[in-house]
PyMOL Python script that loads the backbone (N, CA, C, O; Angstrom):
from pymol import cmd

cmd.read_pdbstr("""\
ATOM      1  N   UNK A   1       0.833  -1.158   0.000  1.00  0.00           N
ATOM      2  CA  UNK A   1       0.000   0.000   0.000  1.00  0.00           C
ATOM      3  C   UNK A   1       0.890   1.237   0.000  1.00  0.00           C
ATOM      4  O   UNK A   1       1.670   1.461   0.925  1.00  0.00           O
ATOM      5  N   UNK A   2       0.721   2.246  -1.338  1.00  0.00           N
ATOM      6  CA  UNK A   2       1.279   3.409  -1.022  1.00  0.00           C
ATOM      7  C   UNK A   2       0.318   4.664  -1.032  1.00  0.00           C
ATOM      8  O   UNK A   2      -0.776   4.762  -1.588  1.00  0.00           O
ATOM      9  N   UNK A   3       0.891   5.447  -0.399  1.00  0.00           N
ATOM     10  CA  UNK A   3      -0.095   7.076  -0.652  1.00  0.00           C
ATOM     11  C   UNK A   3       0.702   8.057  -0.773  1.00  0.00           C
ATOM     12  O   UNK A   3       1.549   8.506  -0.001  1.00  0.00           O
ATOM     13  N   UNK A   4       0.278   8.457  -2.105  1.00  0.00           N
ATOM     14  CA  UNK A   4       1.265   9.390  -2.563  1.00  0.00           C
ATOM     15  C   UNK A   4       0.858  11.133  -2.426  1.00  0.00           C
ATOM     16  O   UNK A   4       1.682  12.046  -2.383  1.00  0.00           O
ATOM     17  N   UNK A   5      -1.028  11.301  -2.360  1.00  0.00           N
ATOM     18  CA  UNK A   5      -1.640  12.504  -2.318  1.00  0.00           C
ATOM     19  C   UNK A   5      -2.699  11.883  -2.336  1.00  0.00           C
ATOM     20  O   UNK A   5      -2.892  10.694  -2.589  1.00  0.00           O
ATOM     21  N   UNK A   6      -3.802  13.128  -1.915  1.00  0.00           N
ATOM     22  CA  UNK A   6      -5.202  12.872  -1.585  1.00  0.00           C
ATOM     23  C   UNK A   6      -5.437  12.700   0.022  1.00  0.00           C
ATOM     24  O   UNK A   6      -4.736  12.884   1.016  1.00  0.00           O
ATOM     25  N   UNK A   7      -6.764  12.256  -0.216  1.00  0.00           N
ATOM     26  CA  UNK A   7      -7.397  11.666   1.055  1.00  0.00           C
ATOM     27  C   UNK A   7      -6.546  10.746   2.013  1.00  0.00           C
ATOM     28  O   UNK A   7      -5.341  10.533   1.883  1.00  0.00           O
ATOM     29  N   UNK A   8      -7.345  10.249   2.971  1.00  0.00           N
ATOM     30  CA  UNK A   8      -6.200   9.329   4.251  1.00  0.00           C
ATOM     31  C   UNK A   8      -6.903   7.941   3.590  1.00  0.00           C
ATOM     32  O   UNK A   8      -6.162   6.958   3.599  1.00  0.00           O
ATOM     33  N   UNK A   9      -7.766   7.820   3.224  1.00  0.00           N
ATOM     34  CA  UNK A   9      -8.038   6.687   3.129  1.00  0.00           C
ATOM     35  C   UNK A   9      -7.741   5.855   2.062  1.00  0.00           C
ATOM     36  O   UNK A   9      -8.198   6.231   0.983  1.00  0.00           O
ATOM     37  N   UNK A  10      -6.978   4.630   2.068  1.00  0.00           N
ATOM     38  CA  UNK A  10      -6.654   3.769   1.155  1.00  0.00           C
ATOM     39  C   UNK A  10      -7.097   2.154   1.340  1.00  0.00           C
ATOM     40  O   UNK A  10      -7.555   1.604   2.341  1.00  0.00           O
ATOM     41  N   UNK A  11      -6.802   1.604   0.035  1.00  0.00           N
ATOM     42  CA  UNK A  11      -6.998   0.165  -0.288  1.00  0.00           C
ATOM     43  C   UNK A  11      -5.802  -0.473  -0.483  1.00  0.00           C
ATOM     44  O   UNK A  11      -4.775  -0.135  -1.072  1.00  0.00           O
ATOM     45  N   UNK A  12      -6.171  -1.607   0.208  1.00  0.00           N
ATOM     46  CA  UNK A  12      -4.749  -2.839  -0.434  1.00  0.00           C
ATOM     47  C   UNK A  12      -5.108  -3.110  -2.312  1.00  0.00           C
ATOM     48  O   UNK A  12      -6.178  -3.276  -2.898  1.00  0.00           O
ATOM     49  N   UNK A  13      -4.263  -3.076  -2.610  1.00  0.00           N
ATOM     50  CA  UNK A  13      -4.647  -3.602  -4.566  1.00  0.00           C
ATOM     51  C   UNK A  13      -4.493  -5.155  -4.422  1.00  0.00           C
ATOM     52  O   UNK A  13      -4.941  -5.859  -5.327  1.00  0.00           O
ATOM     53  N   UNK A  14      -3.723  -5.881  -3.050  1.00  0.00           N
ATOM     54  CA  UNK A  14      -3.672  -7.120  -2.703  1.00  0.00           C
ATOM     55  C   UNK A  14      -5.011  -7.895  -2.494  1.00  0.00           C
ATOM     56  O   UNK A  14      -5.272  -8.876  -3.190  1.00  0.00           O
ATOM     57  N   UNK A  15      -5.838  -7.446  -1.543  1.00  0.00           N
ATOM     58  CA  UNK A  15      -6.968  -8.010  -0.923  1.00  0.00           C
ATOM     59  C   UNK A  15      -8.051  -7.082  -0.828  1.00  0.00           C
ATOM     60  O   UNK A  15      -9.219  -7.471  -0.805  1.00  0.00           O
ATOM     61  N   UNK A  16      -7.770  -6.023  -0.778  1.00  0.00           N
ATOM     62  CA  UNK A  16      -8.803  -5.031  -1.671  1.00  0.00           C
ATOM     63  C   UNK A  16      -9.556  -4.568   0.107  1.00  0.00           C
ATOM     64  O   UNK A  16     -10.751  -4.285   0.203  1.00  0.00           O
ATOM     65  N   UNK A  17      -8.790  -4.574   1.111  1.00  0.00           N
ATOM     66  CA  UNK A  17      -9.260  -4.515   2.329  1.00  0.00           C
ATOM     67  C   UNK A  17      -9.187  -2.670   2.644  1.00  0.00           C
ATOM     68  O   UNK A  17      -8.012  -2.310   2.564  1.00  0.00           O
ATOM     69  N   UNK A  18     -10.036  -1.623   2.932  1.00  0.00           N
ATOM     70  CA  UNK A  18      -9.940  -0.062   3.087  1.00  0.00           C
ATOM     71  C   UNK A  18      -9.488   0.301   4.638  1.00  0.00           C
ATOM     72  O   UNK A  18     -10.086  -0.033   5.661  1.00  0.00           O
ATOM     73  N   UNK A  19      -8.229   1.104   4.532  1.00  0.00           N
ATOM     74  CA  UNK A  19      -7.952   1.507   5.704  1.00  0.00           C
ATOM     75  C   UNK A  19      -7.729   2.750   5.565  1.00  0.00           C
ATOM     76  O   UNK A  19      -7.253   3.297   4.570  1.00  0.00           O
ATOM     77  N   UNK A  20      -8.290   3.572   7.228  1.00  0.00           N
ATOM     78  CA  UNK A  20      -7.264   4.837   7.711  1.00  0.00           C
ATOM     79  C   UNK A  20      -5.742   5.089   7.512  1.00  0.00           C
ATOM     80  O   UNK A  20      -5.101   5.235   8.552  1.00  0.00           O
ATOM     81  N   UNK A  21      -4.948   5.174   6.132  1.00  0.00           N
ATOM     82  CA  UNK A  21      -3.446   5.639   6.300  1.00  0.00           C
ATOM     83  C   UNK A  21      -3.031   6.122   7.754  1.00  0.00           C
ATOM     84  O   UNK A  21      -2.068   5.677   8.379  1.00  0.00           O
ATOM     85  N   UNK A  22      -3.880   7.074   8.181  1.00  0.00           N
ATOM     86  CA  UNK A  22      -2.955   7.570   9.338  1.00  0.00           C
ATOM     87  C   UNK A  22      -2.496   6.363  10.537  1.00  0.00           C
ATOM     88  O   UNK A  22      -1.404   6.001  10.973  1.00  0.00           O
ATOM     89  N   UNK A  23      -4.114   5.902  10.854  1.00  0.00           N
ATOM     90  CA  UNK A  23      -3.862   4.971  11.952  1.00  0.00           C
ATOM     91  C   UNK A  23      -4.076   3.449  11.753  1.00  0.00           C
ATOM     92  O   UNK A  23      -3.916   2.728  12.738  1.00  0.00           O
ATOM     93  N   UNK A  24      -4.530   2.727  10.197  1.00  0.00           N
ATOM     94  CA  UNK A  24      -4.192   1.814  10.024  1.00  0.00           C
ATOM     95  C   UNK A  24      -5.978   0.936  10.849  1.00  0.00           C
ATOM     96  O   UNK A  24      -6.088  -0.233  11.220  1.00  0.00           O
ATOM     97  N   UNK A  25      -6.939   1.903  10.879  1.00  0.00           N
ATOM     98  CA  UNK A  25      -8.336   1.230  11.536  1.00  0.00           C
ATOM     99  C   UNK A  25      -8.630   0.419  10.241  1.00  0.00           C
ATOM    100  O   UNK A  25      -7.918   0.547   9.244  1.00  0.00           O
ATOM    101  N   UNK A  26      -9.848  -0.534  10.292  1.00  0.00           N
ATOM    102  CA  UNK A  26     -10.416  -0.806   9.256  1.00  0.00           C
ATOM    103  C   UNK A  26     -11.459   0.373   9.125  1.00  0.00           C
ATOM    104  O   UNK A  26     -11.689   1.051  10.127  1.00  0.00           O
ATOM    105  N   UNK A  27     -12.302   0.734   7.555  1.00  0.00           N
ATOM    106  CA  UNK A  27     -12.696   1.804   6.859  1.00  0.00           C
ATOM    107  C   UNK A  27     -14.149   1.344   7.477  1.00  0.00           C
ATOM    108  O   UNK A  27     -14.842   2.115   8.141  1.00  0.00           O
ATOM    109  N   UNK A  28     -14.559  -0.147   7.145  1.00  0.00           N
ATOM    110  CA  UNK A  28     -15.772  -0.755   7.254  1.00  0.00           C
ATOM    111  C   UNK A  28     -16.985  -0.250   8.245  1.00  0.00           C
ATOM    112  O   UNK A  28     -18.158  -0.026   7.947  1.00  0.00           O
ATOM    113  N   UNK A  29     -16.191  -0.121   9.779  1.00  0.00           N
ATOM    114  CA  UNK A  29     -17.085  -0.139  10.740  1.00  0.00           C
ATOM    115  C   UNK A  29     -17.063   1.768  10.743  1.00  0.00           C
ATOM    116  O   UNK A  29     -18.144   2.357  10.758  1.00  0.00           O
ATOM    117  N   UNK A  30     -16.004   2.401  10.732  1.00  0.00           N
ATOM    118  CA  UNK A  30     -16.148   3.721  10.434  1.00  0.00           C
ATOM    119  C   UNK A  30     -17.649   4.265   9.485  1.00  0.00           C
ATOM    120  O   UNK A  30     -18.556   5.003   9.868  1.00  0.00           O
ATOM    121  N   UNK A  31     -17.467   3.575   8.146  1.00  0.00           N
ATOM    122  CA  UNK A  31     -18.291   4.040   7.513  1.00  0.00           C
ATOM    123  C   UNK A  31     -19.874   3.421   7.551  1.00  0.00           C
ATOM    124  O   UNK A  31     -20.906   3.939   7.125  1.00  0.00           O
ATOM    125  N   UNK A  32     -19.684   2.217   8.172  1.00  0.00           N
ATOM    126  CA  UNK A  32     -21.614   1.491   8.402  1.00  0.00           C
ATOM    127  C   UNK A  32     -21.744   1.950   9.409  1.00  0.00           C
ATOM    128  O   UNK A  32     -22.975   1.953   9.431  1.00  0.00           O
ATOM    129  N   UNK A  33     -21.308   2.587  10.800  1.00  0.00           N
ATOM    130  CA  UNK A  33     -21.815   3.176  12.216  1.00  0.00           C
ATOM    131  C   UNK A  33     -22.177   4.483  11.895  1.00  0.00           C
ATOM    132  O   UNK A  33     -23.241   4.991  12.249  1.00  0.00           O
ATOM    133  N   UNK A  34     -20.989   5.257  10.979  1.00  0.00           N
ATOM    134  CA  UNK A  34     -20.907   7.004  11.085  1.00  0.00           C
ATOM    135  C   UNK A  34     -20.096   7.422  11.845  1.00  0.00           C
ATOM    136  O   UNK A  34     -20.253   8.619  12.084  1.00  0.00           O
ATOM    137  N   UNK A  35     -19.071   6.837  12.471  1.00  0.00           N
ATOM    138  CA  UNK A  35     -18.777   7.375  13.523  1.00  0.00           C
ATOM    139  C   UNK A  35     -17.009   7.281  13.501  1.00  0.00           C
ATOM    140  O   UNK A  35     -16.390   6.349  12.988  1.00  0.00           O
ATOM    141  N   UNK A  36     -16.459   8.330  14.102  1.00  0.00           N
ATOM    142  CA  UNK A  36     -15.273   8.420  14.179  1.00  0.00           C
ATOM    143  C   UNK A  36     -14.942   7.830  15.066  1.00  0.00           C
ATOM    144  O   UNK A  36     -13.762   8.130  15.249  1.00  0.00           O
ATOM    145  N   UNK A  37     -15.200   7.256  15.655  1.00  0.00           N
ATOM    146  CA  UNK A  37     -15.075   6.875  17.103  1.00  0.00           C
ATOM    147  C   UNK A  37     -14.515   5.281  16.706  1.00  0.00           C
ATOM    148  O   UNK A  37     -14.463   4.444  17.607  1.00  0.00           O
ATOM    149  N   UNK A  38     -14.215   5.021  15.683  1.00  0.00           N
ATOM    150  CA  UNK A  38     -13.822   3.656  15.253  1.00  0.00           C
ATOM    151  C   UNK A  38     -12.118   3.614  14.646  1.00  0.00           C
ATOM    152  O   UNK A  38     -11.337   2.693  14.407  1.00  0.00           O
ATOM    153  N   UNK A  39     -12.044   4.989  14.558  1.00  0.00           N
ATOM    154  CA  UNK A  39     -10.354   5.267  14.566  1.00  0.00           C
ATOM    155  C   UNK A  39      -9.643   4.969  15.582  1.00  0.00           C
ATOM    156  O   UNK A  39     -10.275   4.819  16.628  1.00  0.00           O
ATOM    157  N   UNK A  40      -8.276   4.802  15.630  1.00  0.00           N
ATOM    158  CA  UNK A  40      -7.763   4.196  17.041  1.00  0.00           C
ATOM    159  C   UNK A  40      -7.523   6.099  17.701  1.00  0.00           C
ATOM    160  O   UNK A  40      -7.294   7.094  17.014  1.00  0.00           O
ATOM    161  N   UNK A  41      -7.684   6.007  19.166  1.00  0.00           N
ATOM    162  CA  UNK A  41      -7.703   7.284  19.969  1.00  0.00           C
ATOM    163  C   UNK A  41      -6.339   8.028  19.360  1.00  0.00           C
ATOM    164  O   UNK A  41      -6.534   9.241  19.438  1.00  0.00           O
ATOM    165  N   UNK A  42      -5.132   7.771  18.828  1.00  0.00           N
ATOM    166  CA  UNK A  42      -4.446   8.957  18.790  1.00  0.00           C
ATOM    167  C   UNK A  42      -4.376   8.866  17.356  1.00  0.00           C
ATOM    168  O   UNK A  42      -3.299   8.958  16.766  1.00  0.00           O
ATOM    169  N   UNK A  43      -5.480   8.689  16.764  1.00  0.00           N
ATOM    170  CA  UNK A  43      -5.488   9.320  15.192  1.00  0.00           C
ATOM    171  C   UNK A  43      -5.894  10.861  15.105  1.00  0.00           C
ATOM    172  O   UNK A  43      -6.284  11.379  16.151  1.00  0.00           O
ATOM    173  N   UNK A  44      -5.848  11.485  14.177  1.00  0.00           N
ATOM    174  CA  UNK A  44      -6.737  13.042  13.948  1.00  0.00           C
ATOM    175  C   UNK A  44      -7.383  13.148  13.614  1.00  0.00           C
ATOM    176  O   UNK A  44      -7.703  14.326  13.462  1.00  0.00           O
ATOM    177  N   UNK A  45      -8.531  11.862  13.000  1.00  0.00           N
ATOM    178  CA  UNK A  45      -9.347  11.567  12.906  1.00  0.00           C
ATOM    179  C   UNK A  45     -10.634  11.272  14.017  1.00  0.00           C
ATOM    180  O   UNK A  45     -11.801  11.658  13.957  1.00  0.00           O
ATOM    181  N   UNK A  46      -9.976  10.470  15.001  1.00  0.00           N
ATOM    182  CA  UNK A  46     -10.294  10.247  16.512  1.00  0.00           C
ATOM    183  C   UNK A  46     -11.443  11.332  16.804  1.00  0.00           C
ATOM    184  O   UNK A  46     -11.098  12.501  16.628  1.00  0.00           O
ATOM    185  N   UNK A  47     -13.001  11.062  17.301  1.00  0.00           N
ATOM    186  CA  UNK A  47     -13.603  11.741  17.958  1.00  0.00           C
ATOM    187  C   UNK A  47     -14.005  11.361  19.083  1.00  0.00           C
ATOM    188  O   UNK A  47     -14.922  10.549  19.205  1.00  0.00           O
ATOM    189  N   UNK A  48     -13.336  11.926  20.132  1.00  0.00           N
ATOM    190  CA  UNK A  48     -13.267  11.787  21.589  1.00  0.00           C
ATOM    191  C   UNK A  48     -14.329  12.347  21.751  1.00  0.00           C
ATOM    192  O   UNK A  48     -14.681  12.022  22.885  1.00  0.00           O
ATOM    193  N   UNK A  49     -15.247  13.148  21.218  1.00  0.00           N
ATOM    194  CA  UNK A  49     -16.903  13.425  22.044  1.00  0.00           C
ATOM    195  C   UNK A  49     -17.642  12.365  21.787  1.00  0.00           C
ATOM    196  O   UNK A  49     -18.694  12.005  22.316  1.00  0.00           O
ATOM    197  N   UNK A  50     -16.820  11.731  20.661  1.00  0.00           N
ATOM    198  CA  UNK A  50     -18.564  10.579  20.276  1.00  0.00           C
ATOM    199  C   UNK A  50     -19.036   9.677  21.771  1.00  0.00           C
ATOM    200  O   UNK A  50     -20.137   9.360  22.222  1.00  0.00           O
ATOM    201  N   UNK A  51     -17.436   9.433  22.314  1.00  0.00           N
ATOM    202  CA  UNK A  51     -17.875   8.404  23.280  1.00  0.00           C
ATOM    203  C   UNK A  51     -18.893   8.183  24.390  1.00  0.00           C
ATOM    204  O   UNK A  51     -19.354   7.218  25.000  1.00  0.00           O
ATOM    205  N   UNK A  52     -19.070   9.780  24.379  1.00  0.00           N
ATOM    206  CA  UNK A  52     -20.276  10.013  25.190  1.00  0.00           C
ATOM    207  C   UNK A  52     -21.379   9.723  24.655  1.00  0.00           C
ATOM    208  O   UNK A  52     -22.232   8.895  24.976  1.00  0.00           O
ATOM    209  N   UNK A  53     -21.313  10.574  23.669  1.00  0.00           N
ATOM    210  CA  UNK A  53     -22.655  10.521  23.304  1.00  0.00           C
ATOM    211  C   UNK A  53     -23.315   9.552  21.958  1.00  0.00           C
ATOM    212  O   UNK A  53     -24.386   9.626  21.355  1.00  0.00           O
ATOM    213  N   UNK A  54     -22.321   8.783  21.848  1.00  0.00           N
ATOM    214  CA  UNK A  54     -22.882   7.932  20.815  1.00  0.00           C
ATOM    215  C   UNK A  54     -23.465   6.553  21.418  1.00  0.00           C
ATOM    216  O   UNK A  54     -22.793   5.974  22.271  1.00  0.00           O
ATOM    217  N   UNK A  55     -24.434   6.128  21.089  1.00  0.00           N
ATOM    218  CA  UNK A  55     -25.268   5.131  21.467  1.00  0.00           C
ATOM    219  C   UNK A  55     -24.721   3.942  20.030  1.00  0.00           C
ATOM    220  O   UNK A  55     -25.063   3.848  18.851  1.00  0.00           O
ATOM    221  N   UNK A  56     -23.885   3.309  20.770  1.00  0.00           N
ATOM    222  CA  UNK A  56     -23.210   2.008  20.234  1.00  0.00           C
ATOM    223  C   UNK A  56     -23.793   1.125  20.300  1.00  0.00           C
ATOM    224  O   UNK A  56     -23.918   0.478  21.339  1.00  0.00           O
ATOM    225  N   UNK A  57     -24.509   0.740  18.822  1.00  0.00           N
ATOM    226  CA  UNK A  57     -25.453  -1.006  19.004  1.00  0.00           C
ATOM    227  C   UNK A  57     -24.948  -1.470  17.526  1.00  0.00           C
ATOM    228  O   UNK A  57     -24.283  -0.879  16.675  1.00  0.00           O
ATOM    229  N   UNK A  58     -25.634  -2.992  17.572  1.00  0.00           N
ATOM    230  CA  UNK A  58     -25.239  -3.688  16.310  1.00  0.00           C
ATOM    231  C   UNK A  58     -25.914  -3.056  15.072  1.00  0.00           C
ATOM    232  O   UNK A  58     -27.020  -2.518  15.018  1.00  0.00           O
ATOM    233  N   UNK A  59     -25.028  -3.234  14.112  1.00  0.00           N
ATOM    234  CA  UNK A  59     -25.381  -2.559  13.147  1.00  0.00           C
ATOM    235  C   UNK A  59     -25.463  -3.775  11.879  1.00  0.00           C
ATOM    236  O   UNK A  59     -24.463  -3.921  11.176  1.00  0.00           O
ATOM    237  N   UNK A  60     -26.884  -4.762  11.588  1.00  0.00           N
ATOM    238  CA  UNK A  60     -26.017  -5.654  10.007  1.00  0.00           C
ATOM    239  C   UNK A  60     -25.780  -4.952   9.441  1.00  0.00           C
ATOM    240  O   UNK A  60     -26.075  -5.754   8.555  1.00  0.00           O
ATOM    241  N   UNK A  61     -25.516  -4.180   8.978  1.00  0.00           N
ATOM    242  CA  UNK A  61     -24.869  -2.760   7.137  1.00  0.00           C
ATOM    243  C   UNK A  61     -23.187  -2.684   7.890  1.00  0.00           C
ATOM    244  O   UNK A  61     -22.189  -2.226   7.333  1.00  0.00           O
ATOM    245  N   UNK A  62     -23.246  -3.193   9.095  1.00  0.00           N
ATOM    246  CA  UNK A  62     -21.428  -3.254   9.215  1.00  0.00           C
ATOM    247  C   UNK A  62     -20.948  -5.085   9.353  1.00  0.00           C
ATOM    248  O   UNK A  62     -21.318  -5.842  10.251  1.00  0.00           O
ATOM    249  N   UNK A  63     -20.049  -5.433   8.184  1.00  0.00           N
ATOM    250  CA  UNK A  63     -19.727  -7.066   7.834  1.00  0.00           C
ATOM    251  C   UNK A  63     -18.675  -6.922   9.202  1.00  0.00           C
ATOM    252  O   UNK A  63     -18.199  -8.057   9.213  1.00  0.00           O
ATOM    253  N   UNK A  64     -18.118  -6.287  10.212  1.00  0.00           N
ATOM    254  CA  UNK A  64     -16.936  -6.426  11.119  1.00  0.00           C
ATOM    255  C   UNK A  64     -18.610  -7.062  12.124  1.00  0.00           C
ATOM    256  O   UNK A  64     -18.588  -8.255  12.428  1.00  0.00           O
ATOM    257  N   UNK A  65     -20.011  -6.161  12.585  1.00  0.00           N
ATOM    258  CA  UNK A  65     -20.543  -6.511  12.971  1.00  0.00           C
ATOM    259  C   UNK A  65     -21.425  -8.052  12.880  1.00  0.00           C
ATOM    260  O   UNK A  65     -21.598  -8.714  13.903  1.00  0.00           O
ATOM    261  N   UNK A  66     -21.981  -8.541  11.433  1.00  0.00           N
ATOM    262  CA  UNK A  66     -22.299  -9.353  11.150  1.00  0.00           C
ATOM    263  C   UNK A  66     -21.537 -10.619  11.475  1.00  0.00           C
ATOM    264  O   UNK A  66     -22.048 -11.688  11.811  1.00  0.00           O
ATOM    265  N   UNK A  67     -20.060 -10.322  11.310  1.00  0.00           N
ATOM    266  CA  UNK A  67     -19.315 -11.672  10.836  1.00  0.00           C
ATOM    267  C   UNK A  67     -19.211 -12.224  12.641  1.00  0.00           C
ATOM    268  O   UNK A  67     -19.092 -13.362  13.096  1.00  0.00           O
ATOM    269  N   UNK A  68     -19.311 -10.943  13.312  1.00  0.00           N
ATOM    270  CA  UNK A  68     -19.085 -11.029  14.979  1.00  0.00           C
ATOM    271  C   UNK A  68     -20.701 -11.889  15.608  1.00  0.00           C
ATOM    272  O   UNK A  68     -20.781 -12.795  16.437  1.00  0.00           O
ATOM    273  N   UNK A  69     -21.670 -11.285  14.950  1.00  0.00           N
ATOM    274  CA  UNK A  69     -22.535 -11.390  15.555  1.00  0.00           C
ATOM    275  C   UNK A  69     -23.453 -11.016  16.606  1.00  0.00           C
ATOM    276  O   UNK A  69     -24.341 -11.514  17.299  1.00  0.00           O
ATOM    277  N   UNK A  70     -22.632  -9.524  16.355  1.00  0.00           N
ATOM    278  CA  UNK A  70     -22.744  -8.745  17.692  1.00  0.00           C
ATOM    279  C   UNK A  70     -22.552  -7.717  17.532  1.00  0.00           C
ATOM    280  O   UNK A  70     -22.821  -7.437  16.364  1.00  0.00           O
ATOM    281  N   UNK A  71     -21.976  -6.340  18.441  1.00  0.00           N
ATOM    282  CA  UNK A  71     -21.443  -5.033  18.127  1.00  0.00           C
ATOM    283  C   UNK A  71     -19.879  -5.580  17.929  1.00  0.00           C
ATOM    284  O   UNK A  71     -19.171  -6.395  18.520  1.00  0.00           O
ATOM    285  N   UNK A  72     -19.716  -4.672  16.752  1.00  0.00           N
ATOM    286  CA  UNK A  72     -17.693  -4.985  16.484  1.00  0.00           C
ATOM    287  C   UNK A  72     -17.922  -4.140  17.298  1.00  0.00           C
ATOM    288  O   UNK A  72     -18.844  -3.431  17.700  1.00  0.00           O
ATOM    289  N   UNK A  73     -15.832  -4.566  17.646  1.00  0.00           N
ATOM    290  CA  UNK A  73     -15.227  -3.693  18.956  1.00  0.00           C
ATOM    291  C   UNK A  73     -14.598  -2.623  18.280  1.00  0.00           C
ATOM    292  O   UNK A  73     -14.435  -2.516  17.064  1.00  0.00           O
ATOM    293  N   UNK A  74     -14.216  -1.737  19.290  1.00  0.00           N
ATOM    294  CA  UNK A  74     -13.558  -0.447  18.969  1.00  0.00           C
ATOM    295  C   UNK A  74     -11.791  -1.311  18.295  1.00  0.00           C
ATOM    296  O   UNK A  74     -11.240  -2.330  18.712  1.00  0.00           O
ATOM    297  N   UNK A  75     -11.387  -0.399  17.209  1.00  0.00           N
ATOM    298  CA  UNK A  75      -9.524  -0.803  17.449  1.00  0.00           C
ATOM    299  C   UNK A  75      -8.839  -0.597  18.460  1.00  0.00           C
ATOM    300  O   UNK A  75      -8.971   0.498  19.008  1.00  0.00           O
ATOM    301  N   UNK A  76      -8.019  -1.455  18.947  1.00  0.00           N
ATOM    302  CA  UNK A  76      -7.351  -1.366  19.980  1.00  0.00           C
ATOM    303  C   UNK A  76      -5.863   0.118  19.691  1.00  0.00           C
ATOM    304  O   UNK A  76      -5.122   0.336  18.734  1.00  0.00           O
ATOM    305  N   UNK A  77      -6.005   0.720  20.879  1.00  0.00           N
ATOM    306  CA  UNK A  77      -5.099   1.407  21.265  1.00  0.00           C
ATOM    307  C   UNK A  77      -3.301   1.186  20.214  1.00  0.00           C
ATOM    308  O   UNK A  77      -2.901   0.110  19.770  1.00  0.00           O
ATOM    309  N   UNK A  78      -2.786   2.141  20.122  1.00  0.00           N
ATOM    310  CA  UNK A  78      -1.345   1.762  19.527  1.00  0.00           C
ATOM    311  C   UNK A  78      -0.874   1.048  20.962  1.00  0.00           C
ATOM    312  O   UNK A  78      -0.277  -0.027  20.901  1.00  0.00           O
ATOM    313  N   UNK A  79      -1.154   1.664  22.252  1.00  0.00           N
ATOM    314  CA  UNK A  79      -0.151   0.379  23.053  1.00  0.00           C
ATOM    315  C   UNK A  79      -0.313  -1.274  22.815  1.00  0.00           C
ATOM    316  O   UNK A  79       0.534  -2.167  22.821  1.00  0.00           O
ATOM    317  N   UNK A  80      -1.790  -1.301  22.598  1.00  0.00           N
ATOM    318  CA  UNK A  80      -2.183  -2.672  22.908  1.00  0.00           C
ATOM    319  C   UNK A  80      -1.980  -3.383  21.221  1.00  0.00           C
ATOM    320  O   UNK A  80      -2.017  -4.599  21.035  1.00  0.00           O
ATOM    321  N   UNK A  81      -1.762  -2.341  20.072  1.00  0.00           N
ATOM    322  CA  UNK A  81      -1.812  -2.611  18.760  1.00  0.00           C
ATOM    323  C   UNK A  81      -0.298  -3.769  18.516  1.00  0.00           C
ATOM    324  O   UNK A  81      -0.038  -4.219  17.399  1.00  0.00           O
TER     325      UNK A  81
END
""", "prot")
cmd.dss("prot")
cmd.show_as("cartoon", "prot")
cmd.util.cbc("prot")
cmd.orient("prot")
């Protein structure tokens, strides 16, 4: 994967999988929730208000949710990454 200009967001041309360049989240659950809050916390992307106030439930229109069976989890932290 390279990024040469544009947007943060890219694709593998390998497996065709969409990620955050900056922090390396998957694109999936970002874009079926709405919510930034699926970036890992020290991206600049990262929205630290959502956590309050976003009401986190399963979503089927997100495949990280479906394939779980449940609510997908947040990405883990760069410590825990």
């Amino acid at each position: 994967m390279l990024k040469e200009s544009g947007c943060d967001n890219v694709q593998c041309e390998s497996c065709g999988v969409k990620l955050c360049f900056v922090c390396t989240a998957f694109r999936e659950p970002i874009i079926s929730h709405g919510s930034n809050i699926y970036h890992r916390t020290a991206c600049k992307y990262y929205d630290q208000w959502s956590m309050k106030n976003l009401n986190r439930k399963y979503n089927s229109e997100c495949a990280a949710c479906a394939k779980k069976g449940s609510l997908c989890e947040l990405p883990a932290t760069w410590e825990e990454y």
